[in-house]
N, C-alpha and C positions, 0 to 999 in steps of 0.2 A: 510712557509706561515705566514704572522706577521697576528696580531687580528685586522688589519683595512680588510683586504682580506674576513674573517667572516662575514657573512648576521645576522644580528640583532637577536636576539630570540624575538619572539613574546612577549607582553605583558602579563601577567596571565589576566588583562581586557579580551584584544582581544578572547585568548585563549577559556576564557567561553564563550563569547558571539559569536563567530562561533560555538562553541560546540552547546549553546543553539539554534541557527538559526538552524542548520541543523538537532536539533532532532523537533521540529518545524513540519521544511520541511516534515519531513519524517513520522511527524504522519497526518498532510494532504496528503499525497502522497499515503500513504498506507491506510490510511483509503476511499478516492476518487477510486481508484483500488478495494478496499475489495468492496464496495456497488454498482461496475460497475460489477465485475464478479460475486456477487449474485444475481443482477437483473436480467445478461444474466444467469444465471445457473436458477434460477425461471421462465424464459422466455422458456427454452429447456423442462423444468421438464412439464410446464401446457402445449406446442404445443407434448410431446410425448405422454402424459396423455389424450389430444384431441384425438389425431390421432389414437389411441390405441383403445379406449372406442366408438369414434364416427363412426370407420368402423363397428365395432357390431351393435349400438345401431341404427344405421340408413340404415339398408341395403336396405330397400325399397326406399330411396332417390339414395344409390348409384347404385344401378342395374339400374335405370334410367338415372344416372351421372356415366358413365365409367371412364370420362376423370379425373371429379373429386377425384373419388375415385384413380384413379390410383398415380396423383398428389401429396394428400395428402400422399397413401402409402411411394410414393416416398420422401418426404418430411421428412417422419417421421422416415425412414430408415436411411437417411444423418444424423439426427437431433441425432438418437441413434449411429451411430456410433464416431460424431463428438462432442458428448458434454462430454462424459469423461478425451476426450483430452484437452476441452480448459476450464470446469469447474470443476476437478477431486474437491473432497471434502477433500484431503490431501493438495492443493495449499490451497484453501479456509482457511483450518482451519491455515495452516501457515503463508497467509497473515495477519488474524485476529491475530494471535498471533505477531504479529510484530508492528499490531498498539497500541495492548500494552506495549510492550516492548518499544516503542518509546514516548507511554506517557510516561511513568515511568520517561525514561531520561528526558525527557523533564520539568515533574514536578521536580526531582533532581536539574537540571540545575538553572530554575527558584527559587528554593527557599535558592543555593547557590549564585545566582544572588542577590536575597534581600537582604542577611547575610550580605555578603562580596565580593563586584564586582569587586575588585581587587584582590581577592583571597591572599590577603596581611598575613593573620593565614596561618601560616604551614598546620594545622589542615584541612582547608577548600582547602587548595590544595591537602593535600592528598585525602580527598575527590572527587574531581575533579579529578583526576589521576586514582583513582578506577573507579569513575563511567565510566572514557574516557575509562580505561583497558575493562570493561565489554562491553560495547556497539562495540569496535574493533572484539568481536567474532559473534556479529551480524550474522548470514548466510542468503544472499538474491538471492543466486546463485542458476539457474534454477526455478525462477520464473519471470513472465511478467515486461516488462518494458516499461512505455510507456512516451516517450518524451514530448507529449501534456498534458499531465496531469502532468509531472513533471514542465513545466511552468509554468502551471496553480495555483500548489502548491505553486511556489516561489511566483509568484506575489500575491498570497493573504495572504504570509508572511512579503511581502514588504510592506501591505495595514496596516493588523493589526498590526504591529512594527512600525510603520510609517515611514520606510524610504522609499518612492517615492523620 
C-alpha cells in the first residue's frame, strides 16, 4: 500500500475542536435528560404521596366517590410499581454524575482551546491525549437515550458556537 492509499490524519485543530463539540453536546444532553427524569421522578413521588395520604385523609369524599377512589388506588398502584423502573435514584445520581464529568471535559477542552488550538506544544497535546484517554472510559451503557433531545442538544450547540 504506498502513503498516497492513507486517509489524511486529522489536524490536532480539528481534533480538539470535535473533541470540544462533543463534550459540549453532551453536557447539554445529559444535563436536559438529568432535569426531565427529576421532574418526572418528583412528579411519581407527589401523585404517590397524594394517593397514599388522600385515600385516609378523605374517606368521607371517597365512600361517596367509589369510582374515584378506586381510580386513583389504581393509579397510584401503576405509579408505585412503575416509577423505580423509569426513575430508580442509582440512574439519577449516574446521570448527574455524568454531567459533570462532561463539564469538566468540556472546561479542559475550552481552556486547551485558548492556550493553543492547534495543539502545536507537545505539552498541550499530551494534554489533550489524556484528557481524550480519560473521557473514552466514560460508561453510559444502560441508561436512557433519547434521540429528541439529542437534536435538540446539537442544535443549540450549533446556535451558541455559531455555526448555523
Amino acid at each position: 500500500m504506498s502513503s498516497s492509499d492513507l486517509a489524511p490524519a486529522p489536524s490536532h485543530r480539528t481534533a480538539l475542536g470535535d473533541a470540544l463539540l462533543d463534550a459540549h453536546l453532551n453536557v447539554i444532553y445529559w444535563s436536559a435528560l438529568s432535569r426531565r427524569d427529576t421532574r418526572l421522578d418528583t412528579a411519581f413521588r407527589i401523585l404517590i404521596a397524594f394517593a397514599t395520604s388522600g385515600t385516609v385523609a378523605a374517606w368521607g369524599f371517597w365512600s361517596s366517590n367509589t369510582t374515584y377512589w378506586k381510580a386513583l388506588s389504581a393509579i397510584a398502584c401503576v405509579v408505585s410499581l412503575v416509577h423505580p423502573f423509569l426513575c430508580s435514584s442509582e440512574k439519577l445520581k449516574k446521570i448527574s454524575s455524568l454531567v459533570g464529568t462532561w463539564k469538566e471535559f468540556l472546561n479542559k477542552y475550552e481552556l486547551l482551546w485558548e492556550q493553543d488550538d492547534n495543539l502545536a506544544e507537545a505539552k498541550n497535546w499530551k494534554q489533550f491525549e489524556v484528557i481524550r484517554d480519560r473521557q473514552s472510559k466514560i460508561d453510559e451503557t444502560r441508561l436512557p437515550y433519547s434521540e429528541c433531545l439529542r437534536r435538540k442538544a446539537a442544535k443549540e450547540v450549533r446556535q451558541v458556537r455559531g455555526l448555523n
